[in-house]
C-alpha positions in Angstrom: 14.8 151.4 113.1 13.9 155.0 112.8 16.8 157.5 113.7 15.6 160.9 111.7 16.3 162.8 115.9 19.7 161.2 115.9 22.8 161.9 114.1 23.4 158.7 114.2 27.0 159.1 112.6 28.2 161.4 115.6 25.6 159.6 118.3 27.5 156.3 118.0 30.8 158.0 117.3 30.5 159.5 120.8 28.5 156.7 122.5 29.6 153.6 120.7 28.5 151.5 123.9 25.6 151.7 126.4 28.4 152.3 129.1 29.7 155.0 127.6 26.6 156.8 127.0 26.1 155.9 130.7 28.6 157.4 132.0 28.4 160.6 130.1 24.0 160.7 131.9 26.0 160.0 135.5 28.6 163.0 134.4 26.0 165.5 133.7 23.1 164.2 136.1 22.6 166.0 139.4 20.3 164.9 142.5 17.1 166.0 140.9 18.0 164.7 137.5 19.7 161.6 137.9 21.1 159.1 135.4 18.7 156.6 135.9 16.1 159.7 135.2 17.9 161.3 132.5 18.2 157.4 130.6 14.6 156.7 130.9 13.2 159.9 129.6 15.8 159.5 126.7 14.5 156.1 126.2 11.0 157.1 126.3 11.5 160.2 123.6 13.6 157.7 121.3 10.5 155.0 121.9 7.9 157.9 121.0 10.2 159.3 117.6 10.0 155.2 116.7 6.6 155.0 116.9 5.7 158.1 115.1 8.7 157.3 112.2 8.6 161.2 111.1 5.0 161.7 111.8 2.6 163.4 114.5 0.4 160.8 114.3 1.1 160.1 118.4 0.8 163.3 120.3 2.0 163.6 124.3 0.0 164.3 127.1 0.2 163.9 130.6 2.6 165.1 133.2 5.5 163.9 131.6 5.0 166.0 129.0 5.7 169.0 130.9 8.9 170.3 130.3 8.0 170.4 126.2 5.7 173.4 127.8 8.0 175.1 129.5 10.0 178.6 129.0 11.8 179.2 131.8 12.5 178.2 135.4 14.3 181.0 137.0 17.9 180.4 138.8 20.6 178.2 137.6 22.0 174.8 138.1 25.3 175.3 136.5 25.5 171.5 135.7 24.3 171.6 132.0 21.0 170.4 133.2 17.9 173.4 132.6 16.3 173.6 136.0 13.0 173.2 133.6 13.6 169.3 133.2 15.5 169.1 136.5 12.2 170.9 138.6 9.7 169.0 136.7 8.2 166.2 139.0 9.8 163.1 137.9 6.8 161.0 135.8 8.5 158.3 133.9 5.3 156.7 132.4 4.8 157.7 128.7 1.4 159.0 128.2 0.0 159.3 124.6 -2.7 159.3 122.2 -3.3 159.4 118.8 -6.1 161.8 118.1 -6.2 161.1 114.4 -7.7 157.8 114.9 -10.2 159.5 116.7 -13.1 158.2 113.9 -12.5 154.5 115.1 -14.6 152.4 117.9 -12.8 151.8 120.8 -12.5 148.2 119.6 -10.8 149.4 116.2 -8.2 152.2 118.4 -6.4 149.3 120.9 -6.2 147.0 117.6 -4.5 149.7 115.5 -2.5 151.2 118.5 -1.4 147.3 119.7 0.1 147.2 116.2 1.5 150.1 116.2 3.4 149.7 120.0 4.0 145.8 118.6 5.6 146.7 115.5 8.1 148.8 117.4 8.2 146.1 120.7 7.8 143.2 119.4 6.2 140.1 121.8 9.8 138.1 122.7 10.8 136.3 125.0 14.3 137.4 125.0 14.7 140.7 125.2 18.1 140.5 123.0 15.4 139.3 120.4 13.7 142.8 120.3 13.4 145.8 117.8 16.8 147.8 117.6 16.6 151.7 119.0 18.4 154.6 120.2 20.6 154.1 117.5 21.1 150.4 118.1 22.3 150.6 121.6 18.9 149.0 122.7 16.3 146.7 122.1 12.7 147.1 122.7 9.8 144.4 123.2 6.8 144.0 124.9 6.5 142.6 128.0 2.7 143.0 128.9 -0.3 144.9 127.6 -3.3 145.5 129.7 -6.3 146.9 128.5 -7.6 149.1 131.4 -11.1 150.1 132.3 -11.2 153.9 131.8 -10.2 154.9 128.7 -6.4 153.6 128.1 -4.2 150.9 127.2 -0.8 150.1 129.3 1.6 148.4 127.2 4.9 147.7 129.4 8.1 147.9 126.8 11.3 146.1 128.2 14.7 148.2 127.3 17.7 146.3 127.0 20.8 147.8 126.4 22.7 145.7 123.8 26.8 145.1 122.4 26.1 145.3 118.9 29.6 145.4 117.8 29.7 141.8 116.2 27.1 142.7 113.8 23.2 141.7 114.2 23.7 138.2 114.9 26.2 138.7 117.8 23.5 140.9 119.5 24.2 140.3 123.5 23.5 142.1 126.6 25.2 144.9 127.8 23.7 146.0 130.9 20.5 145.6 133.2 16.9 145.7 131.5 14.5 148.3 132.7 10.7 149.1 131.7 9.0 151.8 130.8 4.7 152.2 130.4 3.6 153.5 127.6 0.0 154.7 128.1 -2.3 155.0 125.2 -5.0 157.0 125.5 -8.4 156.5 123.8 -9.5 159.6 122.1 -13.1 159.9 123.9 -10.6 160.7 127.2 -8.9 163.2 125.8 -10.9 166.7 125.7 -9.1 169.4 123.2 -10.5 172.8 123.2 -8.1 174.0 120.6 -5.3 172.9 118.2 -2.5 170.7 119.4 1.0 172.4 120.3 4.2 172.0 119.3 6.8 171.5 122.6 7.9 174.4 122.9 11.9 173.0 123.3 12.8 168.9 123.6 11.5 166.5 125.4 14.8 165.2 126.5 17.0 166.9 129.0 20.2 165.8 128.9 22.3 167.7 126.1 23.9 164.6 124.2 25.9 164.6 121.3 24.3 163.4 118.5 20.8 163.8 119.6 18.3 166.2 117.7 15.8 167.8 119.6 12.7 166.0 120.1 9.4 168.6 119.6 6.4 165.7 119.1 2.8 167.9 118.9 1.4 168.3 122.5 -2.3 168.3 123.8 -2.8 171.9 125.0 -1.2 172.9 128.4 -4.6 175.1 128.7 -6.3 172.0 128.6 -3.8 170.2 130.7 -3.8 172.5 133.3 -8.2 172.7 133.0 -8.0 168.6 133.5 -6.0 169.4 137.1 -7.9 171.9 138.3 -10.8 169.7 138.0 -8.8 166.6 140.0 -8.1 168.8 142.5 -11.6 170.6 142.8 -14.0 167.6 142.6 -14.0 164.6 144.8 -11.4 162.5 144.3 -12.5 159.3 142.4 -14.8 161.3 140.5 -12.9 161.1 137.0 -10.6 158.1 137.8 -12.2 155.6 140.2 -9.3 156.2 142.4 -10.1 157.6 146.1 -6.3 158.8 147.1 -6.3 162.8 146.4 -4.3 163.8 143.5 -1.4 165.7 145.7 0.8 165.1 142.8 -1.3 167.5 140.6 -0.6 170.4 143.2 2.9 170.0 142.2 2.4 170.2 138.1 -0.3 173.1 138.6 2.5 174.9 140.6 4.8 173.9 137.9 2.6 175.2 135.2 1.7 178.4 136.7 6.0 179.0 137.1 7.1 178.0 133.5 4.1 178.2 131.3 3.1 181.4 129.2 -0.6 180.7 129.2 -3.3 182.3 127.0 -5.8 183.4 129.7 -8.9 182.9 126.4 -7.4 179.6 125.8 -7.9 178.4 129.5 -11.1 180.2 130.1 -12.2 177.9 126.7 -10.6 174.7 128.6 -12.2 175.4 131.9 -15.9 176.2 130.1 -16.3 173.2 128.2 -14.3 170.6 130.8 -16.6 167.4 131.1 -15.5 166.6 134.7 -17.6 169.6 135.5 -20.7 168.7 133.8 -20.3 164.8 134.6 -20.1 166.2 138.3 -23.0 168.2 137.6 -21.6 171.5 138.3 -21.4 174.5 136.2 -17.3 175.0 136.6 -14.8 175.4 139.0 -15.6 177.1 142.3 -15.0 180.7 142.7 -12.2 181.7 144.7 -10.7 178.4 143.7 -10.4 175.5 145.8 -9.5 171.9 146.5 -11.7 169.5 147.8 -12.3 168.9 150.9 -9.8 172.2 151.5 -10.2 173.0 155.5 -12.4 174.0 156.6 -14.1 171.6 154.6 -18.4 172.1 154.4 -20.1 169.4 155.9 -20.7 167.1 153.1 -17.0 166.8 151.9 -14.3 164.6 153.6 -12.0 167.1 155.3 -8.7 166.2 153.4 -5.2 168.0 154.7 -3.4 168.5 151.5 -0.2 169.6 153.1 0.2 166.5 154.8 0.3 164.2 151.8 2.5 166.8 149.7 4.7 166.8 152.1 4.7 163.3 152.1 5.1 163.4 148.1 8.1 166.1 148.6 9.8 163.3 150.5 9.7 161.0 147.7 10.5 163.4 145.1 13.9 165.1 145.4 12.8 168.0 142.9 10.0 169.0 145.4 12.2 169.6 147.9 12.9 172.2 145.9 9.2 173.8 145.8 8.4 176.2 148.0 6.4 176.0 151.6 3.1 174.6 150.7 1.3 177.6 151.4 3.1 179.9 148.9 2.6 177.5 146.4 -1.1 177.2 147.0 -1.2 181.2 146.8 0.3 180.7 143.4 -2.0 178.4 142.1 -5.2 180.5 143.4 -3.3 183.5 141.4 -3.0 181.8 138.7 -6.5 180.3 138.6 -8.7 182.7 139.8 -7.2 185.0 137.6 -8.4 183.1 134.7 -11.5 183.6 135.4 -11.5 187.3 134.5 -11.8 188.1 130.7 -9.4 191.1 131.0 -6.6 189.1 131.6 -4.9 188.4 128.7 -1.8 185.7 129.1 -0.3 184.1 132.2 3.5 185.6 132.9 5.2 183.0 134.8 8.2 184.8 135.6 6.5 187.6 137.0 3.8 185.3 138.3 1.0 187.6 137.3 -1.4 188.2 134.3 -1.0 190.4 131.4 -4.0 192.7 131.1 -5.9 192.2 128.0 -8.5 193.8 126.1 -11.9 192.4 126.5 -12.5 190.3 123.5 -15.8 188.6 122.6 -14.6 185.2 123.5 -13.7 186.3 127.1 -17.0 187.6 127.4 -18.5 184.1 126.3 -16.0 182.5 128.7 -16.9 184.9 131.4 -20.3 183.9 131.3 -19.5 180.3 131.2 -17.6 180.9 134.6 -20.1 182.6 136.3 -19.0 182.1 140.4 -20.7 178.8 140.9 -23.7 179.6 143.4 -23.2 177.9 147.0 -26.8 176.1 146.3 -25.2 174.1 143.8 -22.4 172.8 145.5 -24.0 171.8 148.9 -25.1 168.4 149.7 -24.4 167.7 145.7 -23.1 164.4 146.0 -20.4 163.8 142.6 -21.3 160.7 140.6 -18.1 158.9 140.1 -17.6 159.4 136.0 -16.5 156.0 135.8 -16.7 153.4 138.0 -14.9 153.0 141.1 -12.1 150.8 140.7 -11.0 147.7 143.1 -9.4 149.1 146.4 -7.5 147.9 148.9 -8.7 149.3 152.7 -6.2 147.6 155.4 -7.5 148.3 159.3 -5.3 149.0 162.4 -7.7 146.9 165.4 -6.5 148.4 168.9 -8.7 152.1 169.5 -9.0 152.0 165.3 -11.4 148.7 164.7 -11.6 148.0 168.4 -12.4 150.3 171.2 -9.7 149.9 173.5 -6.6 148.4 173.7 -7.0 144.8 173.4 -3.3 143.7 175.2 -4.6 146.6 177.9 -8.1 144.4 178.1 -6.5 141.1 178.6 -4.3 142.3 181.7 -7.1 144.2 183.2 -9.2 140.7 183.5 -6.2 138.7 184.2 -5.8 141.3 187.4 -2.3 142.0 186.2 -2.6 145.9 184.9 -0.4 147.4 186.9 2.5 145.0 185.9 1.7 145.1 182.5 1.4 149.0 182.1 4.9 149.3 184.1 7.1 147.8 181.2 7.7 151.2 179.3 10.1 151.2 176.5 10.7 153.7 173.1 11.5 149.9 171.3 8.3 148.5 170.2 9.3 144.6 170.3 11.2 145.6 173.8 8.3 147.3 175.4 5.9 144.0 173.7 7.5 141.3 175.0 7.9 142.8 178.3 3.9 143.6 178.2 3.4 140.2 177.3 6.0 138.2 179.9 4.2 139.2 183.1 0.8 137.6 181.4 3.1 134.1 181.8 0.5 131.5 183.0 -2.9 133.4 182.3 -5.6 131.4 181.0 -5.8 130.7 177.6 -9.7 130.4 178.0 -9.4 134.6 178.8 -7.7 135.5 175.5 -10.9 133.8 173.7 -13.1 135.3 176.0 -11.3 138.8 175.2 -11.7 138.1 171.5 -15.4 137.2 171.1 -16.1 140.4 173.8 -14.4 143.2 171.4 -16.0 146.6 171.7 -16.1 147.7 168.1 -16.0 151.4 167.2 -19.1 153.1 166.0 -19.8 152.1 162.3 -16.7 149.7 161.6 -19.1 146.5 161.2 -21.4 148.5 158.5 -18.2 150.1 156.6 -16.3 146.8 156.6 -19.5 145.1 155.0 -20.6 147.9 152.8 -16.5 147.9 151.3 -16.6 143.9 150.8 -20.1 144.7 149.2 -18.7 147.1 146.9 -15.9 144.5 145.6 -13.0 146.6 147.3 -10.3 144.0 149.3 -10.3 144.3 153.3 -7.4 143.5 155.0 -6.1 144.0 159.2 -2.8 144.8 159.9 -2.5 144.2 163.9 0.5 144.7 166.4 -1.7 142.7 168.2 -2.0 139.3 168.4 -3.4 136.3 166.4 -5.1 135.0 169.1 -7.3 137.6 169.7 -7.0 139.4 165.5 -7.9 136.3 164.5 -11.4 135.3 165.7 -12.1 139.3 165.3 -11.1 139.0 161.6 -13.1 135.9 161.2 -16.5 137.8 163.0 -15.9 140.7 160.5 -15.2 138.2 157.6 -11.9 139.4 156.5 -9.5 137.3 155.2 -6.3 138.7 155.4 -4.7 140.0 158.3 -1.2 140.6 160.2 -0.8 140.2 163.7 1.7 138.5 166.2 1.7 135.1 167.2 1.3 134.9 171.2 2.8 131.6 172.3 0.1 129.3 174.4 1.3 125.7 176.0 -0.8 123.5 178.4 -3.8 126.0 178.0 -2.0 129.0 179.2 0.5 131.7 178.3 3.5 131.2 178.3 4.8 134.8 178.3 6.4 134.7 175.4 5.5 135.9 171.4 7.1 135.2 168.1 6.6 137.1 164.3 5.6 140.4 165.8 4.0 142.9 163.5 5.6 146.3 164.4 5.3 149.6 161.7 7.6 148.2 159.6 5.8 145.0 159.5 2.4 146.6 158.5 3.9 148.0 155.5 5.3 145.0 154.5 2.7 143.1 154.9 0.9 146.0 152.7 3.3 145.7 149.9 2.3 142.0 150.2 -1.1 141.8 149.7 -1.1 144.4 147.0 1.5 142.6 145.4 -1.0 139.5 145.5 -4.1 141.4 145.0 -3.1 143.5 141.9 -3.6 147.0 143.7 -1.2 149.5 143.1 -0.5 152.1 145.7 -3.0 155.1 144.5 -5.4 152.5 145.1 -4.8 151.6 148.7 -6.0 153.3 151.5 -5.0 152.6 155.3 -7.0 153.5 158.6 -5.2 153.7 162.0 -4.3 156.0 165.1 -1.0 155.2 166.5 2.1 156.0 166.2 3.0 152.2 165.3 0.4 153.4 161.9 2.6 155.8 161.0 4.5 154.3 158.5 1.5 152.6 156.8 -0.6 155.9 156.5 2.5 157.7 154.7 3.0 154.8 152.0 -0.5 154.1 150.8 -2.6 156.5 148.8 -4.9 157.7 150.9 -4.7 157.5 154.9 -7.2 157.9 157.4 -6.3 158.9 160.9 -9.3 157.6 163.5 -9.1 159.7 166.6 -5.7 159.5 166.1 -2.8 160.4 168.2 -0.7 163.2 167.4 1.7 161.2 165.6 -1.0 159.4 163.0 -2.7 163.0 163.0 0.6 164.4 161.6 0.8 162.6 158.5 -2.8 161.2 157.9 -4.8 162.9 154.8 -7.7 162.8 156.8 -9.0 162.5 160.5 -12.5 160.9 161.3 -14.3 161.1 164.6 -16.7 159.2 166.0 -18.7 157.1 163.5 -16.1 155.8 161.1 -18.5 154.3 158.3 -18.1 158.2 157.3 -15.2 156.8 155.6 -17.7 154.8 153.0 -17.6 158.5 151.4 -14.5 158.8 149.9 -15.3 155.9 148.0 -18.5 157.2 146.7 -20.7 155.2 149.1 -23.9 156.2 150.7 -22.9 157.8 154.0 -25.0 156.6 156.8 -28.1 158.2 158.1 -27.4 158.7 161.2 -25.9 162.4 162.2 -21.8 162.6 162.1 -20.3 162.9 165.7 -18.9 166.6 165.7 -15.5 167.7 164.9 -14.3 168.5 168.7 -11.4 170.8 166.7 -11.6 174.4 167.1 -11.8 176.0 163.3 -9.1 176.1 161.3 -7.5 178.5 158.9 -7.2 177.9 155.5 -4.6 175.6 155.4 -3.6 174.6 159.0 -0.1 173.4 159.5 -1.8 170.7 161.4 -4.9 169.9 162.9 -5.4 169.6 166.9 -4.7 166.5 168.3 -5.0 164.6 171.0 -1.8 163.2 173.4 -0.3 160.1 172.4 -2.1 157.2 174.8 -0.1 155.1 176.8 -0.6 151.9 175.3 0.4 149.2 173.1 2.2 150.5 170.4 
């Protein structure tokens, strides 16, 4: 066990117990830096100082890493915790490399790095059983290791806090087990455009007694900050094979650009020799700076309403409730950033929030050459070429006015000659307003549901997106407040598999006005987490389509969500709105977009960043 950052005679003299230590993270943590944070970023710094054993053979990267940047947050928090690691977005994976190794095939890196991780988290079965850290108070093994497909291993290290008291072989447990990722890097991902850096203070926020501060080399914030410009700019999936748009990098640009003194040659360097440019086959970022897809979006980008999914994000993250309004964040970003562009601005002040002037230096003029305003020829109608291929996603389909036309419940009672009746029952609750829909269909023919099934209007381009996804090797799936009667025969037409949907009760070949195992919002997302959960796709990698209210829920917790004439609940939180032909979608996941002309955007133009699009009524309907 390695312990050169602890003093490890005054660590376990004030901690001599995992509880203690505990309940001096819960004494200091506040809402934005809680225990459970505070104990798994110590965890993963002690993890990192084991690994290197005095070295800088493994050097951070990542978003994790950015509080080792950092100078300065202004204002106070006056609870012993520095607003730097409390207003840094909470990232608890571990993300490393070792660039030394960087002579070695990619075969020859995971072995050496799976030794390295292994020798410090040993393969156990019982976690008691594991490598000693943190001074003793824990013990590390390896729980998984998966070797993914674009340049990086995950290795997931169980932590389990431990009584050593009775010497090593009266190890037991002393608290609940938790996990961290450790994410290994290959060298071939990781572009440097200039030496490493040393953090600038420790990696660990919580002020502990007995604990040195950790300052492991860094890869270059100017080549950090290049890497998230280029997410943001470029179509999402471009560098990752992941279609959800990188919202979370808005909030570690924003970050950057308020704690980072930057060297304004140093990120002109970065930007001007970025692959995700050249892969993309542009010349560099555009010029004034903008996301993807930004409205108003050209017509061969997929508008994308970035406020809507940070907001979404800021709900998650208690820290970026913090931020300011999206706007004045995005104004700092473009100040920062399209300032960098011009060589006589010497270094980013992030307190002021403005650059330094700077003499111009023959490196700026190289750089300033390099990012040359990127001419509007070159960016329209260029499609971007996924750098590596798109990974497996999951794509889950509302049916009523999303898959299907119309209303399918509204449909039934229309031929059953009972409209009226059925549109009367009006109530906020979803399952009260359902089952009164479906009691005054008691006694309708059984024979009409089928017929309402096999008749389904589809919307325009569902049956060539659904195919050309399934083509693609990316999972389908329905999630219906409707019912399996009718969902079901649709799903088997469309050949999906999987799929959520009520089950309307039928006895003596009629209705019998009564349902069972509704799906209501809540029910979509469970079902969701369920089928990722089987399928192996996290939820960056899921993306939902629907246009009710009763879709809210699912279009906030999936990666990406796509409102379809949607109502002016699903317009307010989806990331993007499509009208008319929906294989249109087939573009965010880099797939040919149909031939045909796009049905036009009936929305007035917007401003930059609208607070939210225009949007149609809510419809009386189903939920």
């Amino acid at each position: 066990m390695y312990t050169g950052h602890l003093d490890l005679k005054v660590f376990r003299g004030s901690y001599p117990t995992w509880s203690r230590l505990m309940a001096r993270l819960r004494e200091i943590g506040t809402p934005r830096f809680t225990a459970d944070r505070a104990m798994r970023q110590l965890a993963g710094a002690d993890f990192l100082s084991q690994l290197n054993h005095g070295t800088d053979a493994y050097e951070k990267t990542g978003s994790d890493a950015l509080p080792g940047y950092a100078e300065a947050w202004s204002g106070t928090s006056g609870s012993g915790i520095d607003p730097v690691y409390e207003l840094a977005r909470t990232a608890n994976d571990l993300d490393l490399y070792n660039g030394a190794l960087g002579d070695l095939t990619d075969e020859q890196y995971l072995d050496r790095i799976r030794a390295d991780i292994l020798a410090v988290a040993p393969l156990r079965q019982n976690p008691v059983d594991g490598a000693p850290g943190l001074g003793g108070l824990v013990r590390y093994t390896t729980r998984n290791v998966e070797i993914a497909g674009n340049g990086h291993a995950v290795f997931t290290i169980d932590v389990q806090p431990v009584d050593d008291s009775r010497g090593p072989l009266g190890v037991r447990a002393a608290g609940d087990r938790f996990s961290i990722e450790v994410d290994v890097k290959m060298p071939t991902m990781i572009q440097r455009s200039s030496p490493s850096e040393r953090a600038r203070r420790s990696i660990v926020g919580a002020q502990l007694d007995g604990v040195r501060p950790i300052t492991p080399l860094m890869r270059p914030v100017a080549d950090l900050t290049a890497d998230k410009m280029a997410a943001l700019a470029l179509q999402p999936g471009v560098g990752d094979g992941i279609a959800a748009p990188r919202f979370k990098d808005i909030a570690d640009l924003y970050y950057i650009a308020r704690t980072c003194p930057v060297e304004g040659d140093a990120l002109r360097k970065a930007l001007s020799e970025n692959w995700h440019w050249k892969e993309a086959g542009l010349s560099g970022p555009p010029r004034p700076y903008r996301f993807y897809g930004q409205p108003p979006a050209p017509s061969h980008e997929t508008e994308i309403l970035w406020e809507h999914g940070f907001a979404q994000l800021r709900e998650r993250i208690p820290q970026l409730r913090e931020y300011p309004e999206f706007a004045t964040m995005v104004e700092t970003i473009d100040t920062f950033l399209d300032g960098a562009a011009d060589p006589s601005n010497g270094k980013w002040d992030p307190v002021r929030g403005q650059w330094q002037q700077n003499v111009r230096s023959e490196v700026a003029s190289t750089m300033d050459h390099a990012l040359a305003p990127v001419r509007a020829a070159e960016r329209a109608e260029q499609p971007m070429v996924p750098m590596v291929p798109m990974q497996k996603h999951l794509i889950v389909f509302d049916v009523d006015q999303t898959i299907s036309k119309y209303d399918t419940l509204h449909t039934l009672a229309e031929r059953a000659g009972r409209l009226a009746e059925v549109d009367a029952c009006r109530d906020p609750d979803y399952e009260t307003s359902i089952r009164a829909k479906v009691a005054q269909l008691r006694g309708v023919d059984a024979a009409l549901v089928r017929e309402v099934a096999d008749t389904i209007v589809l919307n325009e381009g569902v049956e060539e997106l659904i195919r050309d996804l399934k083509a693609a090797g990316h999972e389908v799936a329905i999630a219906s407040g409707g019912f399996d009667a009718i969902v079901g025969p649709l799903a088997e037409r469309l050949s999906v598999e999987r799929y959520a949907a009520g089950h309307l009760e039928i006895a003596d070949g009629v209705l019998t006005g009564e349902v069972s195992n509704l799906v209501d919002a809540d029910g979509k997302v469970e079902f969701i987490g369920t089928t990722q959960a089987e399928l192996g796709i996290p939820r960056e990698r899921t993306i939902a389509v629907g246009d009710g209210s009763n879709d809210v829920p699912m279009l906030k917790n999936v990666g990406f969500g796509a409102g379809y004439e949607p109502g002016e609940a699903a317009a307010g939180v989806a990331h993007t709105i499509i009208h008319g032909d929906m294989s249109q979608l087939k573009r965010i996941l880099h797939l040919p977009a149909p031939d045909r002309p796009a049905t036009p955007d009936p929305r007035p133009a917007t401003t930059r960043f609208p607070a939210a699009p225009t949007r149609r009524p809510e419809p009386s309907r189903t939920p």
